[in-house]
C-alpha positions in Angstrom: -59.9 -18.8 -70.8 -57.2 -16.2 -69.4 -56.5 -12.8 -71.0 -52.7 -11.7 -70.9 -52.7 -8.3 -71.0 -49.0 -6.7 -72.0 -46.5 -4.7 -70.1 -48.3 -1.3 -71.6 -52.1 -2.4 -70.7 -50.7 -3.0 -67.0 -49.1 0.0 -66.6 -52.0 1.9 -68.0 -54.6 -0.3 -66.1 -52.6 0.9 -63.1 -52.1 4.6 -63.4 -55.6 4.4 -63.8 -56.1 2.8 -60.4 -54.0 5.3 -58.9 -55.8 8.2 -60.6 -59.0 6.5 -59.7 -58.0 6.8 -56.2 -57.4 10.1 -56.3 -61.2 10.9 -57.4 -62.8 9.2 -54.8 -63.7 11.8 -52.4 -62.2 12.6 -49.1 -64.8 11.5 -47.1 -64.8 7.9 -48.7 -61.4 7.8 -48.3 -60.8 7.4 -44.4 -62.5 3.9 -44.2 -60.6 2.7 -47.0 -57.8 3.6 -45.2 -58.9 2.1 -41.4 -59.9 -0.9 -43.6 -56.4 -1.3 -45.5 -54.8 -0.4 -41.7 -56.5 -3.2 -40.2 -55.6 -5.6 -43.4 -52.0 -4.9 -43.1 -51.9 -3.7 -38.5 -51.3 -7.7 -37.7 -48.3 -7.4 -40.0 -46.9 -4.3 -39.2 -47.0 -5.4 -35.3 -45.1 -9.0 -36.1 -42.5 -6.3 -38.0 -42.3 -3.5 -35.2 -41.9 -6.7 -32.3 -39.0 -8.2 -35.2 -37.2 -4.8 -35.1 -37.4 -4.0 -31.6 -36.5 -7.2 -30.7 -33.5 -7.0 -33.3 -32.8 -3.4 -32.1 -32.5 -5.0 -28.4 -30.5 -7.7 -29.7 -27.8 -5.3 -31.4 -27.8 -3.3 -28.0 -27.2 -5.9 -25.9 -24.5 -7.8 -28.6 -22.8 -4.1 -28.3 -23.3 -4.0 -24.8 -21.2 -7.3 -24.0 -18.9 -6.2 -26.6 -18.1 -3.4 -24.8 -18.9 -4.9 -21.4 -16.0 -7.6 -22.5 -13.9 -5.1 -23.5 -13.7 -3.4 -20.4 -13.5 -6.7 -18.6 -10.0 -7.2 -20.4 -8.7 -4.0 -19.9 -9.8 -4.5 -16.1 -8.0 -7.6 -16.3 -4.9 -6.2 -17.7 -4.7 -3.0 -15.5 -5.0 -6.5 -12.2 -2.1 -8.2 -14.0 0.1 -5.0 -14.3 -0.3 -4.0 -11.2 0.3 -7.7 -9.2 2.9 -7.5 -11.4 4.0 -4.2 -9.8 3.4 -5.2 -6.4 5.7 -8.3 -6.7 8.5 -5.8 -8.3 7.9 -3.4 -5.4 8.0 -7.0 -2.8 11.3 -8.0 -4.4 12.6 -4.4 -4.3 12.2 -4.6 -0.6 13.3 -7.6 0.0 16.7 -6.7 -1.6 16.6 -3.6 0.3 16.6 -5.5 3.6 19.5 -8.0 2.9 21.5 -4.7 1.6 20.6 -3.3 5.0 21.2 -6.7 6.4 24.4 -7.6 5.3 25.8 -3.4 6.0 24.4 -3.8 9.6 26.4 -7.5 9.9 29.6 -5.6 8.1 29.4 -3.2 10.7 29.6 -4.8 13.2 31.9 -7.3 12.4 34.1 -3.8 11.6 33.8 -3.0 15.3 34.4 -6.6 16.9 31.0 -7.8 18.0 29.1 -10.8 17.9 25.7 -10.9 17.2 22.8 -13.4 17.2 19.8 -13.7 14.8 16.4 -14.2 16.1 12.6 -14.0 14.9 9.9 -11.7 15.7 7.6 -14.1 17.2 5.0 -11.6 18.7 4.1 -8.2 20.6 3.4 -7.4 24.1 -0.3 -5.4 24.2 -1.9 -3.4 27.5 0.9 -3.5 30.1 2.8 -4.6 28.0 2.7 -2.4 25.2 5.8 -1.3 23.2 7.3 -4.9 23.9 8.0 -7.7 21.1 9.2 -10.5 21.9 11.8 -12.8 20.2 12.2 -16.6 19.9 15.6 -16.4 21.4 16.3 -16.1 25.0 19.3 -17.2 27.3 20.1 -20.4 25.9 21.0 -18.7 23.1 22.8 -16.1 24.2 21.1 -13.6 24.5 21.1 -11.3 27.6 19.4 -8.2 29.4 20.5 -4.6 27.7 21.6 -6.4 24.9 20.9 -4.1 22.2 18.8 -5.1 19.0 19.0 -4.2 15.6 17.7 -4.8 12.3 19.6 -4.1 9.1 21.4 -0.6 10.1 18.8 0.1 12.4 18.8 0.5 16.0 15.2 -1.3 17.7 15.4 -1.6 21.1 16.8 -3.2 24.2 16.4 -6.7 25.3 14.4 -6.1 28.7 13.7 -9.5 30.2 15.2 -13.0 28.8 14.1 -16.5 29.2 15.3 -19.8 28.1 14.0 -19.8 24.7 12.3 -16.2 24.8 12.8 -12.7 25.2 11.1 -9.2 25.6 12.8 -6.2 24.1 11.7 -2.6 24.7 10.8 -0.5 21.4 13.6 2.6 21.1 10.0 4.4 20.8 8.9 3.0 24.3 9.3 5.4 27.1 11.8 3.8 29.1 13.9 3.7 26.0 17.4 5.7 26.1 20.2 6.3 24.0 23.5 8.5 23.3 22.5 10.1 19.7 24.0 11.9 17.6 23.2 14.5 14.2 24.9 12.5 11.6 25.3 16.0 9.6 26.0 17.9 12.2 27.7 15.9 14.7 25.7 17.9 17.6 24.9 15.4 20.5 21.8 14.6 22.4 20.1 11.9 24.4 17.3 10.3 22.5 13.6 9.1 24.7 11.1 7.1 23.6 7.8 9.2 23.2 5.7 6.1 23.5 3.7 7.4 20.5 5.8 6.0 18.1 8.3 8.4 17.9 11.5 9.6 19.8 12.7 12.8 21.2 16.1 13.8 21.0 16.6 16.0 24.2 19.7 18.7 24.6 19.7 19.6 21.2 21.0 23.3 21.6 23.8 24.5 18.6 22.1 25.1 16.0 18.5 23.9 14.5 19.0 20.3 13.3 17.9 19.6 9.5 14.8 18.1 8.8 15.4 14.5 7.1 18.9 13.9 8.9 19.3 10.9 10.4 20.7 10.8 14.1 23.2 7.4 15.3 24.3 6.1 18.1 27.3 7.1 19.3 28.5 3.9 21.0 30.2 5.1 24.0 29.1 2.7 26.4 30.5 -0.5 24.9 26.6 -1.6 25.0 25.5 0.1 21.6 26.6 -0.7 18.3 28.4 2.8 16.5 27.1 4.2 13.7 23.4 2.6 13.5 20.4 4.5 13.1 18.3 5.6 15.7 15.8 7.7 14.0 15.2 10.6 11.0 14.1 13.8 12.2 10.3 14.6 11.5 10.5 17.9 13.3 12.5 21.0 15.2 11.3 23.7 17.1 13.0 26.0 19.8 10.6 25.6 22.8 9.5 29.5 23.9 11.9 31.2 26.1 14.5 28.5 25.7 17.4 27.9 23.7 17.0 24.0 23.7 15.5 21.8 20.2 12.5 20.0 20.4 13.4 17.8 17.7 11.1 14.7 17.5 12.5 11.7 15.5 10.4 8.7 13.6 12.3 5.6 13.6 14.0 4.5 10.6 12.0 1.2 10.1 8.7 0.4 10.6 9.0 -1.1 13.9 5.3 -2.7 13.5 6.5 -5.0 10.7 9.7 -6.7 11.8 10.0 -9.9 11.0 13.9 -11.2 12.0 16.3 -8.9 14.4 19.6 -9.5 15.5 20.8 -9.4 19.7 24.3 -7.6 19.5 26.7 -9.0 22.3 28.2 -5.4 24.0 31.6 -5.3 25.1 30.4 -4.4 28.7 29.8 -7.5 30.2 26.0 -7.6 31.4 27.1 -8.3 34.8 29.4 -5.2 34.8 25.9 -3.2 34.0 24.8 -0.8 36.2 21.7 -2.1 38.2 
């Protein structure tokens, strides 16, 4: 036989548990409450594993969120700037058929023939400050034939074979040209430093600007007028003299060449000077 009791006997049955717990003294009350601990520990260890575990769960998920996040933006920023890199490539590559086609105007202006030729390699040791191009004598090409690429002056063919040819770097000492201060019109001779630079010698008037470009003069019916030899990097009056060191960097990166072009002088080669 069961007794129902009603909603008001329970809540009165349990107040009076409550306030019966209340009058059981203090010093009964601690192993009621190691015993009720070790009722309820197992549980309360399953719950603290559950949140820690949900804790590390919600860390890591925010974690790879974030971790994704910056993967995409990484992404992005590799995409914008391959995309930059192949604007910048095509940039150049305009530049150099602009340069390209002035440096073939100009000399068509002055009446010379040219010949196009590839960088196939350069010299090293002795024979630093060489390249050499796949073009030699059967195709035209001769000693002190002057080289160029776009409106820049490179060098001087030094030694030619039948499909191959060595040309000295205008930065080669060795190297020598009639220059001249395109905004100043002062004249000077201009010697390869062998460091990668040039040295424009005689310079005397009046300090040359930093930035100008110097040309060749093309006196000699060997050098194309007009092209570049060099910008200059620096000017100094040397101590006690009136005479420029002015120190010139060459107007292309003469490292990275890829094609060149042989200009045919005027001058015979055999009418050259030995």
């Amino acid at each position: 036989m069961s007794i129902e009791l009603r909603p008001r006997a329970r809540l009165v049955l349990g107040c009076a548990a409550v306030f019966g717990c209340l009058l059981i003294p203090a010093r009964h009350t601690t192993p009621l409450a190691l015993a009720w601990v070790s009722i309820v520990a197992p549980v309360q260890k399953v719950m603290a594993r559950g949140g820690r575990l949900l804790a590390f769960t919600l860390d890591d998920l925010l974690s790879w969120r974030s971790a994704g996040k910056a993967n995409r933006r990484l992404t992005q920023k590799i995409a914008e700037l391959k995309e930059q890199l192949e604007d910048e490539r095509a940039r150049s590559a305009a530049k150099d058929r602009d340069l390209k086609m002035l440096g073939d105007f100009v000399l068509h202006r002055q009446g010379l023939h040219w010949y196009g030729a590839e960088v196939i390699g350069e010299g090293a040791g002795a024979q630093r400050g060489l390249i050499f191009i796949g073009r030699g004598s059967a195709g035209n090409v001769e000693e002190r034939m002057v080289v160029v690429a776009g409106h820049s002056i490179v060098g001087t063919v030094r030694a030619v074979a039948p499909s191959v040819s060595s040309v000295l770097l205008a930065t080669s000492p060795g190297s020598r040209f009639d220059g001249q201060i395109a905004t100043t019109g002062e004249r000077g001779i201009v010697v390869g430093n062998g460091d990668g630079t040039m040295r424009m010698k005689y310079v005397a008037r009046e300090k040359p600007e930093r930035g100008a470009g110097v040309v060749a003069r093309g006196k000699d019916g060997v050098t194309p007028k007009h092209f570049l030899l060099g910008i200059i990097a620096r000017a100094e009056r040397r101590p006690g003299s009136l005479i420029y060191d002015v120190v010139l960097k060459p107007a292309r990166d003469l490292d990275r060449l890829v094609s060149v072009v042989a200009v045919k002088p005027v001058v015979s080669a055999a009418d050259f000077p030995k």
